[in-house]
C-alpha positions as CSV (number, residue, x, y, z in Angstrom):
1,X,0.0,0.0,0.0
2,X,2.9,2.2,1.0
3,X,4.4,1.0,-1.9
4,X,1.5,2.3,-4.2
5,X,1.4,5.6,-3.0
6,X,4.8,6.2,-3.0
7,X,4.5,5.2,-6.6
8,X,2.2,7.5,-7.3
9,X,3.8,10.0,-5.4
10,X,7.0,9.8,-7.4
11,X,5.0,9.9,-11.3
12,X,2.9,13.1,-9.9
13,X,6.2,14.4,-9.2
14,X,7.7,13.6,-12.7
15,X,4.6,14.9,-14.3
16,X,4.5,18.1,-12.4
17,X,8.1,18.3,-13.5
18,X,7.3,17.7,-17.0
19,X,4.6,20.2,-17.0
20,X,6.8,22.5,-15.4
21,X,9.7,22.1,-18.2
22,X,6.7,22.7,-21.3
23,X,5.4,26.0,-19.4
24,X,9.2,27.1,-19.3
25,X,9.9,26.0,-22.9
26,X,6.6,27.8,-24.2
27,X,7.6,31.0,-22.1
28,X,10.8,30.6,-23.6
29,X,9.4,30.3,-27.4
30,X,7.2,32.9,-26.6
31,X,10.2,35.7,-25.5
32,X,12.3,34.4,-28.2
33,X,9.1,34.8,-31.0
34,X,7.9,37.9,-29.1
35,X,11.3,39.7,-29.1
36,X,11.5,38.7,-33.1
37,X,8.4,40.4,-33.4
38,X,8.9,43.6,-31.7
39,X,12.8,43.8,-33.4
40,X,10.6,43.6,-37.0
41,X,8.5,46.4,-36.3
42,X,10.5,48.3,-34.6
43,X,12.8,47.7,-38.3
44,X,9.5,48.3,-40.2
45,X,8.9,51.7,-38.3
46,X,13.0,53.1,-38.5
47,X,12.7,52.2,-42.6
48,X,9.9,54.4,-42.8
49,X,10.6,57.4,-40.8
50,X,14.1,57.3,-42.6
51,X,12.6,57.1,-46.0
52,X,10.4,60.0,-45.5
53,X,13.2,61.8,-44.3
54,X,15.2,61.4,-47.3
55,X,12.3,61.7,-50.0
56,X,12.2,65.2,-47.6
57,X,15.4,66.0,-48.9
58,X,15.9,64.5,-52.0
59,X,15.0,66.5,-55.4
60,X,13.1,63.6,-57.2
61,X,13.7,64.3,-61.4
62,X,11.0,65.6,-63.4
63,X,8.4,63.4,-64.7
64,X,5.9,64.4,-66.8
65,X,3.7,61.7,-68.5
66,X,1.2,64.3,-70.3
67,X,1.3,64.8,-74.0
68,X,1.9,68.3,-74.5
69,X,4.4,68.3,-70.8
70,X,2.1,70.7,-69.5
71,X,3.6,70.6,-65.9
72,X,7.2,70.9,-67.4
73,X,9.3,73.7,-68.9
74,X,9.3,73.3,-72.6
75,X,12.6,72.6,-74.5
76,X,12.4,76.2,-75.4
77,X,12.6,77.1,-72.3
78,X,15.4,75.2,-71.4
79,X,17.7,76.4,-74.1
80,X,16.4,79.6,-73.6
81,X,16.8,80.1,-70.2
82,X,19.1,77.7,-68.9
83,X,22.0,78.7,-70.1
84,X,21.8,82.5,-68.4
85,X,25.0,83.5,-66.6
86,X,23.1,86.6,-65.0
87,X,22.1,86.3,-61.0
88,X,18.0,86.7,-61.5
89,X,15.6,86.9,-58.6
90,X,11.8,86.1,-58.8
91,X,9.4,87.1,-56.1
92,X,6.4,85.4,-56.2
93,X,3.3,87.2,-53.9
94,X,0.2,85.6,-52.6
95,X,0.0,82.8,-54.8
96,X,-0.3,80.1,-52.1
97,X,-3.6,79.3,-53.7
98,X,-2.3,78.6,-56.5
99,X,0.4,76.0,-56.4
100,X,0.7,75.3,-60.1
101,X,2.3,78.9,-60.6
102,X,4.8,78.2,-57.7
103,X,6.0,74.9,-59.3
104,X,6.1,76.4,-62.6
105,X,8.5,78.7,-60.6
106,X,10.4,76.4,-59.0
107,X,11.0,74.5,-62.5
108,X,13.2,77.3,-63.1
109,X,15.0,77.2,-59.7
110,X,15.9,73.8,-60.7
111,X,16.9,74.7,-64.3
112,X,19.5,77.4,-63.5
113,X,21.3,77.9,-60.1
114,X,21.7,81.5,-60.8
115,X,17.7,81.9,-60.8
116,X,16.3,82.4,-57.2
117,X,13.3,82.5,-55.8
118,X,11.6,84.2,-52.7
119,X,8.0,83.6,-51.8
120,X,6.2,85.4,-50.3
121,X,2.4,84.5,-48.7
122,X,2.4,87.5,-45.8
123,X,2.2,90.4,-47.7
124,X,1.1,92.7,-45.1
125,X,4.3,92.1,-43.4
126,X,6.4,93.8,-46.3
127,X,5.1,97.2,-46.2
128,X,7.9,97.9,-49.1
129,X,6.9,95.9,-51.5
130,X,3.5,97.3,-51.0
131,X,4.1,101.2,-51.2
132,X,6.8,100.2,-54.1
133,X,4.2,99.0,-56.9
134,X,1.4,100.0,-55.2
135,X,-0.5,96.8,-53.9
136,X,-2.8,95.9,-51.4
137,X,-2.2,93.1,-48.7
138,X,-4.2,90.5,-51.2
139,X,-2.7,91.5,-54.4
140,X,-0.7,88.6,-56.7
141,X,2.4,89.6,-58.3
142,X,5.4,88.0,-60.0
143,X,8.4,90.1,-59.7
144,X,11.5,88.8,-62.0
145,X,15.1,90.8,-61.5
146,X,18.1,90.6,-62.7
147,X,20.6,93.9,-61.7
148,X,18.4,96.8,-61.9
149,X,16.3,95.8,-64.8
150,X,13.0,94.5,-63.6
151,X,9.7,93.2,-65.0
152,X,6.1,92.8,-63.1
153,X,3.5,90.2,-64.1
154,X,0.0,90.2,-63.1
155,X,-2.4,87.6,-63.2
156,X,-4.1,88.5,-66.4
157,X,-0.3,88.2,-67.8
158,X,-0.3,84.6,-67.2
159,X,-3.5,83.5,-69.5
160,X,-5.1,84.8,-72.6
161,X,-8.6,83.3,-74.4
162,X,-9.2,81.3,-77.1
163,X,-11.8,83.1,-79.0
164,X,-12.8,79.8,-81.1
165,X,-13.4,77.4,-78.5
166,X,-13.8,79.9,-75.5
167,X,-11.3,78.2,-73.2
168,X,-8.8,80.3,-71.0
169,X,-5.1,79.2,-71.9
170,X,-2.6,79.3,-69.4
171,X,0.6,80.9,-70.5
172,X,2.6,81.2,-67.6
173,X,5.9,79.5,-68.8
174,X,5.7,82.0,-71.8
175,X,5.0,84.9,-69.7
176,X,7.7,84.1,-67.3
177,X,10.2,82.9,-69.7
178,X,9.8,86.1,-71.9
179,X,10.1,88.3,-68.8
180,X,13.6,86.4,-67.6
181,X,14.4,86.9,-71.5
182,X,13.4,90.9,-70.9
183,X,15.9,91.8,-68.0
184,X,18.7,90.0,-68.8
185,X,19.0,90.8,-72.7
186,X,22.0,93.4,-72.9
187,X,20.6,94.8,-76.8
188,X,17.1,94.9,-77.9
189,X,15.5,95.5,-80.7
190,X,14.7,99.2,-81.7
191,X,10.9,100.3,-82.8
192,X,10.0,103.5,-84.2
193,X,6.7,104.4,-84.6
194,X,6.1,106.8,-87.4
195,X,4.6,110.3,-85.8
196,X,4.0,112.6,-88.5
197,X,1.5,112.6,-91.5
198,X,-0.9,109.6,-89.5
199,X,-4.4,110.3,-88.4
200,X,-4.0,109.4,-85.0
201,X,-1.5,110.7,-82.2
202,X,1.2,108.3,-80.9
203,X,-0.5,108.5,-77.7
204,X,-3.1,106.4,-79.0
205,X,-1.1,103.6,-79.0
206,X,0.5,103.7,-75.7
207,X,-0.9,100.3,-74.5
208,X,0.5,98.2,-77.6
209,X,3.6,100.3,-77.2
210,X,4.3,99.8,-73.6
211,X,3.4,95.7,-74.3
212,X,6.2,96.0,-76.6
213,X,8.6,97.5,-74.2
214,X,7.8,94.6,-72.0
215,X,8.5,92.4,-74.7
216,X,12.4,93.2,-74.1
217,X,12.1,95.9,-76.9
218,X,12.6,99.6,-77.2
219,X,10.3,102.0,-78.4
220,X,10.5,105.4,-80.1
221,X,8.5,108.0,-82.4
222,X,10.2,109.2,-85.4
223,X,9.2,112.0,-87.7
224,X,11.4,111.2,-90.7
225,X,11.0,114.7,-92.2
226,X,12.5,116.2,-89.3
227,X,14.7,113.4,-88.8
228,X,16.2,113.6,-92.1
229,X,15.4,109.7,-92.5
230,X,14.6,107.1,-91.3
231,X,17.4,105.8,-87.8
232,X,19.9,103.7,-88.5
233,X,19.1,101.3,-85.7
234,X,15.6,101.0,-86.9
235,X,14.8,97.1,-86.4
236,X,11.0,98.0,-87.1
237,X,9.3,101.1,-88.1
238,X,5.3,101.1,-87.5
239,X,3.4,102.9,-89.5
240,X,-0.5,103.6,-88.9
241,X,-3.3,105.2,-91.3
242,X,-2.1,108.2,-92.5
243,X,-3.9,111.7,-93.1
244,X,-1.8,113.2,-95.7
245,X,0.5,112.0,-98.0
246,X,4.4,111.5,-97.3
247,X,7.0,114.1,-98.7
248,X,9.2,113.6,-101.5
249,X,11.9,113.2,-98.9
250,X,10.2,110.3,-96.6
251,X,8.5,108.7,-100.1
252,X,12.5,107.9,-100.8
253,X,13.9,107.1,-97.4
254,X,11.3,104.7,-96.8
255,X,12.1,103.0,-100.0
256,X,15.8,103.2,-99.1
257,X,15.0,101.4,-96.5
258,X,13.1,98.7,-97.6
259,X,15.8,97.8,-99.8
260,X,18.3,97.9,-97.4
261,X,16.0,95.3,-95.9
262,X,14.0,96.9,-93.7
263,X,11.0,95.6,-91.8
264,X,7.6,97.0,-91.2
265,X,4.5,97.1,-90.0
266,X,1.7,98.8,-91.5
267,X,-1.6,99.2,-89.7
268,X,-3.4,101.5,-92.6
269,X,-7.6,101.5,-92.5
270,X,-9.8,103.2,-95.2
271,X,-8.5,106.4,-96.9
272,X,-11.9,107.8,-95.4
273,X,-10.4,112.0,-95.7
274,X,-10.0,110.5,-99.7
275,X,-6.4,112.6,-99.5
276,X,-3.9,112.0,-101.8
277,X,-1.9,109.6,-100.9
278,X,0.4,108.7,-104.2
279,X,3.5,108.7,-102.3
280,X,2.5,106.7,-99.9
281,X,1.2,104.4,-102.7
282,X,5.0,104.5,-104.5
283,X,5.7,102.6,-101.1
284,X,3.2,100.0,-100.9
285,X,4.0,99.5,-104.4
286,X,7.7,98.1,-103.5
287,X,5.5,94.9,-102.1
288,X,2.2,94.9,-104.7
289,X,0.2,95.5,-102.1
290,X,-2.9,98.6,-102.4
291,X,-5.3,99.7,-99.3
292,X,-9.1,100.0,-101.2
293,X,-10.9,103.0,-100.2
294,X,-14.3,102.0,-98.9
295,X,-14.8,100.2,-95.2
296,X,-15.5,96.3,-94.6
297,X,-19.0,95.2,-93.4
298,X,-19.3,91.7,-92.6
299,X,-22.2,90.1,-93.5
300,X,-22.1,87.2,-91.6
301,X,-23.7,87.3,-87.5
302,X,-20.8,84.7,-86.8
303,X,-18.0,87.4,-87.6
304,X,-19.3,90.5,-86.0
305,X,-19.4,91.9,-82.6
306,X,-22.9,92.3,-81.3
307,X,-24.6,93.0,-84.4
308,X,-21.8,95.9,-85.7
309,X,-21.0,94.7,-88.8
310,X,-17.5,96.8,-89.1
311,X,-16.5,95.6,-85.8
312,X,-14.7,92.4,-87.9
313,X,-14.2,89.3,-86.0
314,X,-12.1,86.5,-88.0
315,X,-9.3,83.6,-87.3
316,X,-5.9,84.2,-88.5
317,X,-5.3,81.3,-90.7
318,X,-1.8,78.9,-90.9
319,X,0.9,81.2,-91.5
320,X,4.6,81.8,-90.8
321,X,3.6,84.0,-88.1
322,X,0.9,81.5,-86.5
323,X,2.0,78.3,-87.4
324,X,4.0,77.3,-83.8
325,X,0.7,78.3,-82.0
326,X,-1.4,76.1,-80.4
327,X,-4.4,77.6,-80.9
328,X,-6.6,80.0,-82.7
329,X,-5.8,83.7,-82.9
330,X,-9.0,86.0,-83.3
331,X,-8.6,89.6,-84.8
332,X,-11.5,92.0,-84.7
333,X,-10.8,94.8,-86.8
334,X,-12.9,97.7,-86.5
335,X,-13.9,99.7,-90.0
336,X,-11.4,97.8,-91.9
337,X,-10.7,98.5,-95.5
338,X,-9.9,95.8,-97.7
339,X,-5.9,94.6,-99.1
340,X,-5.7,93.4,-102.3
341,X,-2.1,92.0,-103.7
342,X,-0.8,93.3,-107.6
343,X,-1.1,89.4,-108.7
344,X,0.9,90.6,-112.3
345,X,3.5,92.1,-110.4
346,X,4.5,89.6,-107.4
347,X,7.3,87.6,-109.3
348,X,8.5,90.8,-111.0
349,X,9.0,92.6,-108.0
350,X,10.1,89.5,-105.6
351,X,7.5,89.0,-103.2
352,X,6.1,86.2,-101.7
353,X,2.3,86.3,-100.0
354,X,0.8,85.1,-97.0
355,X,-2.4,85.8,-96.2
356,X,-3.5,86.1,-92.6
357,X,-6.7,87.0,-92.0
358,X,-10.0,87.2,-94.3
359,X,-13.7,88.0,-93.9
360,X,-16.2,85.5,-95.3
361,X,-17.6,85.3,-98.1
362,X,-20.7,87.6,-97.3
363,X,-18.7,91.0,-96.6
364,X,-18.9,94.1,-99.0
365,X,-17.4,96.7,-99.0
366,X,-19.0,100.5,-98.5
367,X,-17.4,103.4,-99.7
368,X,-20.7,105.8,-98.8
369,X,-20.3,106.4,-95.2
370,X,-23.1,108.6,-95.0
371,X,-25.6,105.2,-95.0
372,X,-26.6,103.9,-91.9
373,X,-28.0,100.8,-92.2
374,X,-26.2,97.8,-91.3
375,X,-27.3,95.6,-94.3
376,X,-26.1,96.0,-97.9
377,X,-27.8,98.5,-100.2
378,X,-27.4,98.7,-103.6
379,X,-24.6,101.4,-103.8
380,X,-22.3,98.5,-101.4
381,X,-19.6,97.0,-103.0
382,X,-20.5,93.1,-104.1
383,X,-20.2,90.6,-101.1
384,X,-17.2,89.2,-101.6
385,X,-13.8,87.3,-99.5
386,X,-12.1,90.8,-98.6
387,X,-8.5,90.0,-97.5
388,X,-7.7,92.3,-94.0
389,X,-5.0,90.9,-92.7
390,X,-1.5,89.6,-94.7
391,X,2.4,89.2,-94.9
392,X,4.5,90.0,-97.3
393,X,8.1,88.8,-97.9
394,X,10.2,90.4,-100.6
395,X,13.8,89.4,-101.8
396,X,16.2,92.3,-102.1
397,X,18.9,90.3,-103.2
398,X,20.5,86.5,-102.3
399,X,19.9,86.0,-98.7
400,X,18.1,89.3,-98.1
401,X,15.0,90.2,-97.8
402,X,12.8,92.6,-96.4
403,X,9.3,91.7,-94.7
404,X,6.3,93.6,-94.2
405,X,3.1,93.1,-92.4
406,X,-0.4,94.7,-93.0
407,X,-3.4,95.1,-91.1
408,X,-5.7,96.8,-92.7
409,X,-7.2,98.9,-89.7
410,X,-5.1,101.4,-87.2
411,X,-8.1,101.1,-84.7
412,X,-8.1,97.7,-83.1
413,X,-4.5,98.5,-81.7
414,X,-5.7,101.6,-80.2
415,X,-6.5,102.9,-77.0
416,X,-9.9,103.1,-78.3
417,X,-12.6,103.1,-76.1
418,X,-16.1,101.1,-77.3
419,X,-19.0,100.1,-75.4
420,X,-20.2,96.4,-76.1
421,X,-23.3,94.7,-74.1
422,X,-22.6,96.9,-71.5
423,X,-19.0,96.9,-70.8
424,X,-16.6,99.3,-72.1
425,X,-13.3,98.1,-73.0
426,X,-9.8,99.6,-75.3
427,X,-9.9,98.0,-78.9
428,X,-6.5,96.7,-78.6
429,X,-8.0,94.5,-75.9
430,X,-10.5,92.6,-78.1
431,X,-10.2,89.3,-78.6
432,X,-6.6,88.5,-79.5
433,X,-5.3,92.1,-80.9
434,X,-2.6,92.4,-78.7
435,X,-0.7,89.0,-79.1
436,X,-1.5,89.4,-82.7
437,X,0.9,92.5,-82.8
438,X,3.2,91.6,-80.4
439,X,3.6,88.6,-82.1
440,X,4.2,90.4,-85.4
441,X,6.3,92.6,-83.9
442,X,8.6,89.7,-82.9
443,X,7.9,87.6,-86.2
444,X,9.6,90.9,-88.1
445,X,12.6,91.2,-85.6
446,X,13.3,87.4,-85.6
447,X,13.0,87.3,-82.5
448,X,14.2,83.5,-81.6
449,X,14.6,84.6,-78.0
450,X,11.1,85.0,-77.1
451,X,8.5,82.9,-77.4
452,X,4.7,82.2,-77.7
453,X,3.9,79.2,-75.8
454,X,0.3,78.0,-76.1
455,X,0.0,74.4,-74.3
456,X,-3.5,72.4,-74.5
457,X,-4.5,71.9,-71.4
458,X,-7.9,69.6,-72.4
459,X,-8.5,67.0,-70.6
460,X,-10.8,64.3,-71.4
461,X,-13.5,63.0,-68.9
462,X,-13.2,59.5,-67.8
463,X,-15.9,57.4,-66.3
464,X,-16.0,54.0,-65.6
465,X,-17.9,51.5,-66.4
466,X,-20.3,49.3,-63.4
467,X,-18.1,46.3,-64.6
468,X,-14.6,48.1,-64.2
469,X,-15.9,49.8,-60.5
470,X,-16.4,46.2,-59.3
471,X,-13.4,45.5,-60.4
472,X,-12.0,48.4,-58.9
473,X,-13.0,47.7,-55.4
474,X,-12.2,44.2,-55.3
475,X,-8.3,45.4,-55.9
476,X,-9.1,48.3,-52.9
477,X,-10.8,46.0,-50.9
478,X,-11.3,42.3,-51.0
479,X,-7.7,41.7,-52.4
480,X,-6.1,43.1,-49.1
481,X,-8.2,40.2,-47.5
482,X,-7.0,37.9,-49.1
483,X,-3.4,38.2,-49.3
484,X,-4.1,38.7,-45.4
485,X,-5.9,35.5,-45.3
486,X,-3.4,33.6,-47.3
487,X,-0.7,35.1,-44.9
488,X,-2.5,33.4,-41.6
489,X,-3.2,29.9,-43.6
490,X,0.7,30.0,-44.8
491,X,1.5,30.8,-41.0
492,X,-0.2,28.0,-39.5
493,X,0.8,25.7,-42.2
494,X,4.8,26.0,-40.8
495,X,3.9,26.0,-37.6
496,X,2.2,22.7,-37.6
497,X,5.6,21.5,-39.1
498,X,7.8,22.5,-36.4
């Protein structure tokens, strides 16, 4: 009996015993698994915070996947700009809200280490800046320096309209790249607008004139009678509707010039005053070209500005001067006379045409002003394709030539106020006037340094179908539980084996 118990006594012991050395053992696993498992994430955790730490830091390389790289700087841009040895500060104020003008910015920071930038969100808090051009505590500006030279851009500088389709299209990278272009260019292309003999004062013009100046050029007014010619460093010499005819004198100077190859831009309307203008004639002439007397109507609702049919709305069609835009120019001329070319004469005299703008094929041409009506009458001209708008390229000699371009209207680059539904607005601010002569101005300088930038910032709209959104949330949703599930199966699988 004693026997029995201390049997008994002895295999509780060795089973406590063996109880106690599994409870150890799992304790043991446990630490050792445990200590694994804390180790990992506490890995996990360190990889992470030290990879956000150097994404922080690291400048990742541009990518841009879109077709027309509209969130990168052009390759025009690039040449343009990134080779500029000139220290250039830009000061970008109170566009937080807009962060696709700051990273435009900061493309050029990138591009050049001599361009620097300085934003600024607090405006309030640089009373300088605010009594220097004027602004209030929520005003946007764009200041771009280099030395002492110094160019301004407002927000209406960094868009324009696309009178076709009615879309707003961002030109910022133009519009900054031009200005960087403006204040470090050490020679710029000389202007002269001619100030004697035209119908209108220079003054008229002093929107389109100070545009140009901001276009890295520099402007003047010549009277070439007083002058005694026309200056030597003449790049471009404007000439608008005139009221009288030229001398004798200026007749020959201007030809002198154009065959010295000379470019010009003529923005002649209707000989309304009927003057005689035969010099003037002898001049246009050197390129075939003659100004009709009589003023444009446009038959066609499509092409005119609330119901005025000389207030001329038409696209400029694919020219030299157009071609590397990416989208359609609108001119609206206002009384416009009609350009015709001397076809017989063209070869002769060694000029090539391009024609930039017409009217359709319902406009006539009215030479009694004293009508009022807006519809033709029988004393109108036959309705009729009227050209308004044209370049003209004439070879002086091998490798020289000397290019003109017309616009046959002085108004729509005018100060001109009008009054349309309401609003009253400058004719050089109608539709695309301005960008059309800037751009002309530039075309006749060969200007390679500045730049018209239109990028097509359409995008199309995407919706899926109910098939694809299944398919969709599955990979969000049910494919996380899975791969989580297949984790736990896997997991027990091995632990079986051990």
């Amino acid at each position: 009996m004693k026997k029995e118990a201390k049997k008994q006594e002895n295999q509780e012991a060795v089973t406590n015993k063996k109880v106690q050395e599994i409870g150890t053992g799992i304790k043991k696993r446990w630490l050792i698994n445990g200590t694994k498992t804390i180790l990992l994430i506490a890995i996990i955790i360190a990889v992470y915070i030290g990879v956000n730490i150097l994404l922080e830091k690291v400048v990742l390389p541009e990518i841009d996947c879109t077709k027309n790289k509209i969130y990168s700087l052009s390759q025009e841009s690039k040449d343009k700009v990134g080779n500029i040895d000139k220290d250039i500060n830009i000061t970008v104020i109170n566009y937080s809200n807009y962060p696709s003008v700051i990273n435009f910015t900061e493309r050029y920071v990138e591009l050049n280490h001599h361009i620097k930038m300085e934003k600024i969100d607090d405006l309030s808090a640089r009373a300088d800046l605010m009594q220097k051009y004027s602004l209030n505590a929520t005003d946007s500006l764009i200041i771009i320096q280099a030395g002492e030279n110094e160019k301004t851009l407002t927000d209406s500088d960094l868009y324009t309209y696309d009178y076709t389709t009615y879309n707003q299209i961002d030109i910022t990278e133009e519009a900054i790249t031009n200005a960087i272009i403006n204040v470090t260019t050490q020679q710029k292309p000389k202007i002269y607008f001619m100030s004697n003999h035209t119908m209108y004062s220079t003054q008229y013009f002093s929107t389109i004139m100070e545009a140009m100046r901001n276009e890295a050029n520099e402007v003047e007014t010549v009277d070439i009678l007083a002058n005694g010619g026309i200056p030597e460093d003449c790049d471009c010499l404007v000439v608008s509707t005139l009221k009288e005819d030229l001398t004798e004198l200026e007749k020959d100077k201007m030809i002198e010039y154009i065959k010295k190859g000379g470019e010009m831009l003529l923005m002649c309307g209707p000989n309304i005053s009927n003057a005689n203008l035969s010099n003037f004639q002898k001049v246009l002439d050197e390129y075939g070209i003659t100004i009709e007397k009589g003023v444009i109507f446009e038959g066609s609702n499509a092409n005119m500005v609330s119901g005025y049919p000389d207030f001329i709305i038409e696209g400029t069609q694919g020219t030299s001067l157009t071609n590397k835009l990416n989208m359609t120019m609108n001119l609206c001329l206002v009384d416009a006379a009609k350009i015709t070319f001397q076809e017989d004469k063209l070869e002769e005299l060694g000029v090539k045409k391009e024609i930039l703008a017409t009217t359709t094929e319902k406009a006539f041409v009215r030479t009694n002003l004293n009508q009022t009506t807006p519809t033709k009458t029988s004393q109108d001209g036959e309705q009729e394709t009227c050209t308004i708008a044209a370049i003209a390229t004439k070879t002086i000699e091998e490798g020289k030539t000397s290019k003109l371009i017309i616009y046959a209207n002085e108004l729509f680059a005018m100060d001109m106020q009008v009054q349309i539904n309401g609003y009253t607005m400058s004719t050089v601010n109608l539709y695309n006037n301005r960008d059309l002569i800037l751009n002309s101005v530039a075309y006749l300088n060969e200007r390679e340094d500045t730049m018209t930038i239109r990028k097509n910032y359409d995008a199309v709209k995407y919706t899926v179908t109910e098939q694809q959104n299944i398919i969709i949330m599955a990979i969000i949703f049910i494919l996380p539980v899975i791969i989580i599930i297949v984790g736990i199966i896997i997991w027990q699988i091995r632990r079986r084996k051990k």
